[in-house]
Each structure stands twice: as structure tokens, then as C-alpha cells.
BAGUDO-933423 format. One record per residue (C-alpha): y, x, z; residue number from 1; residue in three letters. Coordinates in steps of 0.05 Angstrom, whole numbers. Layout:
BEGIN
      yy      xx      zz    k    r
       Y       X       Z  NUM  ALA
...
***
This chain:
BEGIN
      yy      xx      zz    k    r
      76    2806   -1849    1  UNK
       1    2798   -1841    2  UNK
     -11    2816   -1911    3  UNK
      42    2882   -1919    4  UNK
       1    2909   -1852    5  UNK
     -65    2894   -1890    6  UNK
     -43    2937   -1961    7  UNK
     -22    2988   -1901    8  UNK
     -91    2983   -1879    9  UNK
    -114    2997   -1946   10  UNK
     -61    3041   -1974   11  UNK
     -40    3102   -1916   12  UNK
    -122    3121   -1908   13  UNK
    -134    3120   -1984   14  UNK
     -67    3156   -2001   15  UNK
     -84    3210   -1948   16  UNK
    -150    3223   -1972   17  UNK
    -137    3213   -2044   18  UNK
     -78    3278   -2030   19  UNK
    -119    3314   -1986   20  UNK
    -170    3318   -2054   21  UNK
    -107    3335   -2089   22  UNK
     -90    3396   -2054   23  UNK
    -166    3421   -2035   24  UNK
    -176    3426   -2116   25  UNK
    -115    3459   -2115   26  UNK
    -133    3521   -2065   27  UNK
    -205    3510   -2098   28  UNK
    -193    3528   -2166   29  UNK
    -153    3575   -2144   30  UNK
    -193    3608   -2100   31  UNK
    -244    3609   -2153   32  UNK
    -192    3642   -2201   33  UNK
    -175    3707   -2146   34  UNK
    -125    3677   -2112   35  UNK
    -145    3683   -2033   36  UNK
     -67    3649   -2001   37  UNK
     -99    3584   -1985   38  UNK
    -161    3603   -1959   39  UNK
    -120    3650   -1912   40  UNK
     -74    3597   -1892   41  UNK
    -129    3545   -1868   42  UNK
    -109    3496   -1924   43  UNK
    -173    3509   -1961   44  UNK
    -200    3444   -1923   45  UNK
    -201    3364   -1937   46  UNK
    -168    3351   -1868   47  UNK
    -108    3296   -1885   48  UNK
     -81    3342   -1818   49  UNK
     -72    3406   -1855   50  UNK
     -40    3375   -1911   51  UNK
      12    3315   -1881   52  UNK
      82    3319   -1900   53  UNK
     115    3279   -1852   54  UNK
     171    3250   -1896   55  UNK
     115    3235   -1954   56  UNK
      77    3197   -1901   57  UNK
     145    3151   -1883   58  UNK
     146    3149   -1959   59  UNK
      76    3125   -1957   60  UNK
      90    3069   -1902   61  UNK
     154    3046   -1933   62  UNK
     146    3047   -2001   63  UNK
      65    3055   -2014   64  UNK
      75    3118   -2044   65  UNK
      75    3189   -2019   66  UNK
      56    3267   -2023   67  UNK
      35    3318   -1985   68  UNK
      44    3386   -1967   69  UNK
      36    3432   -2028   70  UNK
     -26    3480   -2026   71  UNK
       7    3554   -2025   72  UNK
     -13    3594   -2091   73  UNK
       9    3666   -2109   74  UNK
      -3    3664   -2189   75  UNK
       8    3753   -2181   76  UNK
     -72    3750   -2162   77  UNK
     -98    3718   -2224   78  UNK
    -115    3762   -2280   79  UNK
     -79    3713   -2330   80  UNK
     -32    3690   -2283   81  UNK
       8    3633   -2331   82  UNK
     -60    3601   -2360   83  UNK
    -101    3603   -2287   84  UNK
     -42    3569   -2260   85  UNK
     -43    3526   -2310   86  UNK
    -118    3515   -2290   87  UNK
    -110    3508   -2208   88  UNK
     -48    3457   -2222   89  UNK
     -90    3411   -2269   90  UNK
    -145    3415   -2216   91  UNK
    -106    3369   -2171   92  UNK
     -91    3309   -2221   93  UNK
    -162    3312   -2243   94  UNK
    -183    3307   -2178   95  UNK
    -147    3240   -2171   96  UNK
    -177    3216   -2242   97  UNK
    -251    3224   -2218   98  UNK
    -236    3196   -2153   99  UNK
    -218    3133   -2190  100  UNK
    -279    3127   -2226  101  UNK
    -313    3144   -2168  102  UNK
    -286    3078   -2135  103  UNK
    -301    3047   -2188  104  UNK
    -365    3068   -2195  105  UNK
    -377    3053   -2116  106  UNK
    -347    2987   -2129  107  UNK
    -393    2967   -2192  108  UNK
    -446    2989   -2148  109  UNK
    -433    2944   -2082  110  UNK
    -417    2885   -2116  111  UNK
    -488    2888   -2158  112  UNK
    -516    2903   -2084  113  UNK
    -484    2848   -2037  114  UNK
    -445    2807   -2088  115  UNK
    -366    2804   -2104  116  UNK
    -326    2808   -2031  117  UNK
    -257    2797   -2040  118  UNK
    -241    2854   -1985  119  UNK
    -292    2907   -2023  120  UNK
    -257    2887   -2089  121  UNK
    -179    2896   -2060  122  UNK
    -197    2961   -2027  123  UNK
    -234    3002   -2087  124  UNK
    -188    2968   -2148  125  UNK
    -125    3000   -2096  126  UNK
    -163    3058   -2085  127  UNK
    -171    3069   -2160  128  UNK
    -107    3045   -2177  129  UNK
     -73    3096   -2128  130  UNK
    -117    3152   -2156  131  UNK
     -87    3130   -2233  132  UNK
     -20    3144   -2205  133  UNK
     -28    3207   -2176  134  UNK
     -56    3224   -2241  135  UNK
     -18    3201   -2286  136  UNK
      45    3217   -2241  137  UNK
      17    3292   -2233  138  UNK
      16    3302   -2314  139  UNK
      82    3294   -2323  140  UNK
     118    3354   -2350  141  UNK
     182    3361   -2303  142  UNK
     179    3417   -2255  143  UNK
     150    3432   -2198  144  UNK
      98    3376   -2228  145  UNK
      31    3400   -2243  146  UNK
      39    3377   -2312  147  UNK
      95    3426   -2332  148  UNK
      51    3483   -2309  149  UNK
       2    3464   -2360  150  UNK
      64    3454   -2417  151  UNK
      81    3520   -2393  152  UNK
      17    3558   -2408  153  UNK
      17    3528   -2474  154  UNK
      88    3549   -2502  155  UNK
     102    3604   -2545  156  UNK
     130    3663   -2514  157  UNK
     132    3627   -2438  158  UNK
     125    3681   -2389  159  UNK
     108    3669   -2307  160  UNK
     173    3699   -2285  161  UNK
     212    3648   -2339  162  UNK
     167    3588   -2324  163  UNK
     183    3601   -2241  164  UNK
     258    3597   -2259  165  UNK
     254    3528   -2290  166  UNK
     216    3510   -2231  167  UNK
     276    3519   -2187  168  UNK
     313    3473   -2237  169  UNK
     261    3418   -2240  170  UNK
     273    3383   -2177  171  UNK
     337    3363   -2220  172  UNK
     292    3332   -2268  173  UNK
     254    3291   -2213  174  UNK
     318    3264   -2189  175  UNK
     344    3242   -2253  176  UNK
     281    3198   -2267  177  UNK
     285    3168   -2200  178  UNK
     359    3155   -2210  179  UNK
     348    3118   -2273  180  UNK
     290    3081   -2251  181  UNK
     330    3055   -2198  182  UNK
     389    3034   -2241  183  UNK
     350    2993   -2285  184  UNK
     314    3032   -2334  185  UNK
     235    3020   -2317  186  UNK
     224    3098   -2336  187  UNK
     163    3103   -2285  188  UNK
     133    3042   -2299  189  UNK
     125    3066   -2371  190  UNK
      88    3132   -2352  191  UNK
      58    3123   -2293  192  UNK
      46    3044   -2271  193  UNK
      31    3015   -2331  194  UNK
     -26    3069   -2362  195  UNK
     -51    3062   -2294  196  UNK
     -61    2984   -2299  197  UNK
     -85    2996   -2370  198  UNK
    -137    3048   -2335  199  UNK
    -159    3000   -2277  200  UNK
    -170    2940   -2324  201  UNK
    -221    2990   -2374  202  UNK
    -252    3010   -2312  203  UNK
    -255    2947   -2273  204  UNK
***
């Protein structure tokens, strides 16, 4: 019991920074790209407040993972509206990716400072390892994923208006890998937990 409310400790402060990151790059790059919506909203900001989703944060408590509130972006203000969303929706994922070599880095940098700490070492190789997820998790290319956005800008012939309608689908997609995963077939430890150990142990 001591030990799940000490990963807690760790886990709910990282997760809610490491999605408020998320999202800001999202609204950023978009920003950046003509699109005002998030600005105008008051989700241009790194406050986990602005961002919480309250049934990703019981995700979060439950079962260590979690999401937030989407950053609103209207794709009609960009001047190539398919390839700058493309742009604003990888954004978020690389966000995640430099924050874990950031915590790395930060890590690498304590423990040549004040010597190995088992606390220092659980909290950053978590905090990297959570940031690997996102990523990883981000990229893949099932709508309303970041990751299809980018597949979209990249296929032949893809249009916004056809690319929105297989967003409304992909929440179908989600499920389905969620089912399976939970009926036996390790789908998500495949794409998402095991590059991310693979990441942590180059890194670490």
C-alpha cells in the first residue's frame, strides 16, 4: 500500500505535467501556423488546471495512465490546412520525446553531482519512461491519435474534409486495440511499452 501511494507520488504530478506539455505544443504550433482557437480559449498555457480531464485523471490514479483535455484547433485557418495539422498534432508527441531526454539528461546530471539516490533515480527513469509512452502511444496511426493526422497528410489524394470523417470512426479503432489487449493479445505492449523500455535502457 505504501509503495502503490509512492508511484502515485511519482506518477499523477509527472503525468500532469508531462500532458500539460502535450497540449501547450499543441495550441503552440498551432498558433504559430495561424490558427488563434487556443489562444482565445485560455488553453495556450502549461497550467495542468486548464487542461484536466477528470475521467483521464481517475484513469491516471487507477491505472497509471491518463489524458487530458484536447487543445481546440480549427485546421480552416491554416494556409495548408492537412500538412499544418499534420505539424501542430506531431508537436504534442515530440514534446513528450524531449521531455524524456530531458529527464534523462537532468538525471545524468544529479547523479554526477550528488551521487546515485535511489529516490532521484525512480522518479526521472518514471518520468522518462512516462514521456516514451505518450510518445510512442501519440504516433500511432488510429484516429483521433496524433499519429493518423500525420499518415493523413502524407496519403495520396487525402483531403481535410475526408481525413475529419475517419476521425469520427477512429474511436472504433481505439476500442478494438483496447479490447484485444485485454483479451490476451499484448497489442500495446508491442507498440507502446516495450519501444519505451527499449528507449529508457539507451537513455539510461
Amino acid at each position: 500500500m505504501v509503495e502503490k501511494i509512492g508511484v502515485l507520488l511519482i506518477v499523477i504530478p509527472v503525468l500532469l505535467f508531462s500532458l500539460s506539455v502535450h497540449e501547450y505544443a499543441h495550441g503552440y504550433v498551432a498558433w504559430k501556423l495561424g490558427d488563434p482557437t487556443a489562444k482565445r480559449m485560455g488553453r495556450l498555457t502549461l497550467n495542468p488546471l486548464s487542461h484536466l480531464d477528470p475521467i483521464g485523471v481517475l484513469f491516471a490514479v487507477f491505472f497509471h495512465f491518463g489524458w487530458a483535455k484536447p487543445v481546440p484547433i480549427n485546421p480552416f485557418y491554416f494556409r495548408k490546412p492537412l500538412m499544418h495539422l499534420a505539424i501542430a498534432s506531431a508537436a504534442g508527441p515530440i514534446s513528450n520525446l524531449l521531455l524524456c531526454f530531458g529527464f534523462a539528461l537532468i538525471y545524468k546530471i544529479s547523479e554526477k553531482a550528488i551521487g546515485p539516490q535511489d529516490f532521484l533515480q525512480n522518479f526521472f527513469l518514471t518520468a522518462s519512461f512516462i514521456n516514451s509512452a505518450l510518445f510512442f502511444f501519440n504516433f500511432i496511426p488510429i484516429p483521433p491519435l496524433d499519429g493518423s493526422r500525420i499518415l493523413f497528410a502524407l496519403l495520396p489524394g487525402m483531403t481535410l474534409e475526408k481525413s475529419m470523417r475517419y476521425e469520427i470512426l477512429g474511436f472504433l479503432g481505439i476500442f478494438i486495440l483496447v479490447l484485444l489487449s485485454n483479451l490476451g493479445f499484448p497489442i500495446f505492449n508491442y507498440i507502446v511499452v516495450k519501444p519505451s523500455y527499449m528507449l529508457i535502457s539507451f537513455l539510461y
